[in-house]
C-alpha positions as CSV (number, residue, x, y, z in Angstrom):
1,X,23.3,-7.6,-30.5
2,X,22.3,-4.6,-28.3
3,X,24.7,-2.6,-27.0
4,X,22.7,-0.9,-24.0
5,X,20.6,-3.0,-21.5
6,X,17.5,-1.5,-20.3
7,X,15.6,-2.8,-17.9
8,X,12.0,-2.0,-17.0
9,X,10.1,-3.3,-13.8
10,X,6.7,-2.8,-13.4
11,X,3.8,-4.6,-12.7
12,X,1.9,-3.5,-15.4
13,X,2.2,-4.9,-19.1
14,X,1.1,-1.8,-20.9
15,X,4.0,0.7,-18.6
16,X,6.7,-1.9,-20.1
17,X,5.4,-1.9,-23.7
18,X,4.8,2.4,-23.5
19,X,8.4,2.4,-22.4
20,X,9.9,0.3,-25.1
21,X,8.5,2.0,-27.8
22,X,9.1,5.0,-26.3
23,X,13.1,4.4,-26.3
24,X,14.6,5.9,-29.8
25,X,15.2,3.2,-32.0
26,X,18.7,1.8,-32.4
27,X,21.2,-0.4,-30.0
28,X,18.9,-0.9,-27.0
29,X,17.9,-4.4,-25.3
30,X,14.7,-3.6,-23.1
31,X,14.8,-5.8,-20.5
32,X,11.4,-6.4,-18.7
33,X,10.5,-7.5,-15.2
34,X,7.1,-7.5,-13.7
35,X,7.6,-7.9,-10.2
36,X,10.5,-6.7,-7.3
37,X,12.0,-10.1,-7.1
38,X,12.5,-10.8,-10.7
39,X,13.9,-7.6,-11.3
40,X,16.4,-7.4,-8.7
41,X,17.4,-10.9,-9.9
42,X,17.7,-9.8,-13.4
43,X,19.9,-6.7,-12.1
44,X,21.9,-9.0,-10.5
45,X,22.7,-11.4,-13.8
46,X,22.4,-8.8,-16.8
47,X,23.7,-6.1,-15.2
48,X,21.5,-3.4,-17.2
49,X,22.6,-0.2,-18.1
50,X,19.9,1.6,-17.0
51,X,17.0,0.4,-14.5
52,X,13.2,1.9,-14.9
53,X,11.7,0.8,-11.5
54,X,8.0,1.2,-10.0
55,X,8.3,2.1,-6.8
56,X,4.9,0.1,-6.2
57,X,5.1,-3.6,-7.0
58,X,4.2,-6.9,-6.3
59,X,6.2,-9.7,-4.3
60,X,9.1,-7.0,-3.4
61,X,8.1,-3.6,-3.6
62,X,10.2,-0.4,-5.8
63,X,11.4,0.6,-2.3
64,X,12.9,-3.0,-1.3
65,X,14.6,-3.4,-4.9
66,X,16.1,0.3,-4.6
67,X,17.3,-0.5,-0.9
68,X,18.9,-3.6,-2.5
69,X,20.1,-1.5,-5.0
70,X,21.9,1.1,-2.7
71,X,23.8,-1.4,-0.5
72,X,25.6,-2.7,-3.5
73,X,28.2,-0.3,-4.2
74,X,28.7,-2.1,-7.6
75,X,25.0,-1.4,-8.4
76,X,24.8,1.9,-7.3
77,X,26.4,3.2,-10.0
78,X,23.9,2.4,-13.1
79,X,21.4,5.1,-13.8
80,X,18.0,4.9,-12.1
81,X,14.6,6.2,-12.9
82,X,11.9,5.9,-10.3
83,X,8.0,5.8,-11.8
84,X,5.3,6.1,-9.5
85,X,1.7,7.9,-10.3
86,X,2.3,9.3,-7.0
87,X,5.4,11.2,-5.9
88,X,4.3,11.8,-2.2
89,X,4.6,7.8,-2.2
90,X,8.5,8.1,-2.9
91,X,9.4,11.4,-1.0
92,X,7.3,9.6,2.2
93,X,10.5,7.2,1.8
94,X,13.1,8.7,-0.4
95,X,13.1,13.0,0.5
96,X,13.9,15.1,-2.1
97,X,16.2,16.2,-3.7
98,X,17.1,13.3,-5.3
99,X,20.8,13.1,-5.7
100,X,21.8,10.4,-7.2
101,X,18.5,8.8,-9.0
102,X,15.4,10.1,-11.6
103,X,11.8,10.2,-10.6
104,X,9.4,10.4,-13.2
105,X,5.8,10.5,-12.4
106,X,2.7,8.5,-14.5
107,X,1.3,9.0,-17.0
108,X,4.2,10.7,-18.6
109,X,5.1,11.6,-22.5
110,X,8.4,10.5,-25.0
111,X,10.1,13.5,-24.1
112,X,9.6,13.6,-20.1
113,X,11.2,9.8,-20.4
114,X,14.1,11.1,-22.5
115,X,15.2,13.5,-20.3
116,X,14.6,11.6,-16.9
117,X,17.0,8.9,-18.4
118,X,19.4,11.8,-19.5
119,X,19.1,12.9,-15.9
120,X,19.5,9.5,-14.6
121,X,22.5,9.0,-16.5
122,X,24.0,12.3,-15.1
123,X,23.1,11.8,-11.5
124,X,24.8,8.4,-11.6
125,X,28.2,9.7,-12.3
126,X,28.2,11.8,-9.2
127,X,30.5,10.8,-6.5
128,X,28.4,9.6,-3.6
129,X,29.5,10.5,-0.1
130,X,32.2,7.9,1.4
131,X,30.0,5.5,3.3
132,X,31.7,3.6,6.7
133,X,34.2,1.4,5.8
134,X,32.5,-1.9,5.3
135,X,32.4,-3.9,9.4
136,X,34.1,-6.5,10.0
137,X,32.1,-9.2,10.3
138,X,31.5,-9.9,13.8
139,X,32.9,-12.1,15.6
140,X,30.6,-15.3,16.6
141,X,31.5,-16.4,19.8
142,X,30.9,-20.0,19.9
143,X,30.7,-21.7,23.1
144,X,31.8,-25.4,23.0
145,X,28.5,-27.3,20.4
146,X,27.4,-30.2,22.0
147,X,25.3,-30.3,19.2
148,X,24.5,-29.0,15.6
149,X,21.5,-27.3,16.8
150,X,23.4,-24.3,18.4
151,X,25.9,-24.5,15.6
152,X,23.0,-23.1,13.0
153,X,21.2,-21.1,16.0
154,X,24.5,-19.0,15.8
155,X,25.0,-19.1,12.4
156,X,21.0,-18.0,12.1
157,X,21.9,-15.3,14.7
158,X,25.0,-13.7,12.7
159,X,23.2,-13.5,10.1
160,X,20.3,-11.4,11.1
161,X,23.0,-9.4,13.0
162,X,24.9,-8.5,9.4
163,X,21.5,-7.8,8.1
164,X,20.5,-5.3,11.0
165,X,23.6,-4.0,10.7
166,X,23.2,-3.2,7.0
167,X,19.8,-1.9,8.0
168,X,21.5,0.3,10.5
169,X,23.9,1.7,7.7
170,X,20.8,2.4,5.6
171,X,19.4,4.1,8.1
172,X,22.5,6.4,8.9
173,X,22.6,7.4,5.2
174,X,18.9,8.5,5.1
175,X,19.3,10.5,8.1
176,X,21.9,12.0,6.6
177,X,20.4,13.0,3.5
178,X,17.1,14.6,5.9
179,X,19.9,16.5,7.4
180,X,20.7,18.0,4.1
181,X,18.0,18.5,2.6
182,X,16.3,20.0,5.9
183,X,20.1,22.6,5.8
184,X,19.3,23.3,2.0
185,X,15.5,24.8,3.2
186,X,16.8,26.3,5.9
187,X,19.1,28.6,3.5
């Protein structure tokens, strides 16, 4: 049985295949996914070791897996390696320099992929920067339910609440990593 998990998402059959052969030989378990949804689902129940993500996919995109990926503090910490065959796709979203993820740019060669994953590995061992403590959830007020109806309509309505709020957060932690990255120019 493999001892390492790898898991590749990408649409395309041929990225997959170039990256498991790629991989030196020995206790690996290439995991493949081809689209955003299926990979985030087989984060969720193999927990990989490492994740190989397109940023451009089908069904969920690279970017909505790796926003997945970063409010999960339990998935934050595997190594990452974003691919694109353009970079000015990921820094439009993502700026550089990337802290705590690889980038890797197609096509690219055994060795590139070797040391992006070494990279990867590194980069996910740095302590990230204390996010807010985790919000209480907030409190529903429920006025007296004459009926199920408003029952779900509030439920419905916390909901989206927790997940702008989670948005929110996202937001607040990409803003500060402009900030930085606009200070470290500025030097």
């Amino acid at each position: 049985m493999a001892s390492h998990k790898i898991l590749v998402i990408d649409d395309s059959r041929v990225i997959r295949n170039m990256v498991r052969d790629m991989l030196p030989k020995g206790n690996f378990q290439v995991l493949e996914a081809k689209d955003g949804i299926e990979g985030l689902n087989t984060i969720q129940q193999e927990r990989p070791n490492l994740i190989m993500l397109d940023f451009l996919l089908p069904r969920m995109s690279g970017w909505e897996v790796f926003q997945q990926i970063q409010v999960h503090n339990e998935l934050q910490s595997i190594p990452l390696v974003l691919m694109s065959g353009r970079r000015e796709e990921v820094t439009e979203k993502i700026p550089e320099p990337f802290e705590f993820f690889e980038f890797i740019e197609k096509p690219f060669e055994q060795k590139e992929l070797i040391e992006a994953i070494k990279s990867a590995m590194a980069k996910a061992r740095l302590p990230r920067p204390q996010q807010a403590a985790p919000r209480p959830p907030v409190a529903a007020v429920t006025p007296p339910a004459t009926d199920d109806t408003s029952v779900a309509e509030i439920a419905a309505l916390n909901q989206k609440v927790e997940r702008m709020q989670a948005e929110i957060d996202m937001l607040k932690k990409q803003m500060a990593q402009l900030l930085t990255f606009i200070k470290q120019k500025l030097k």
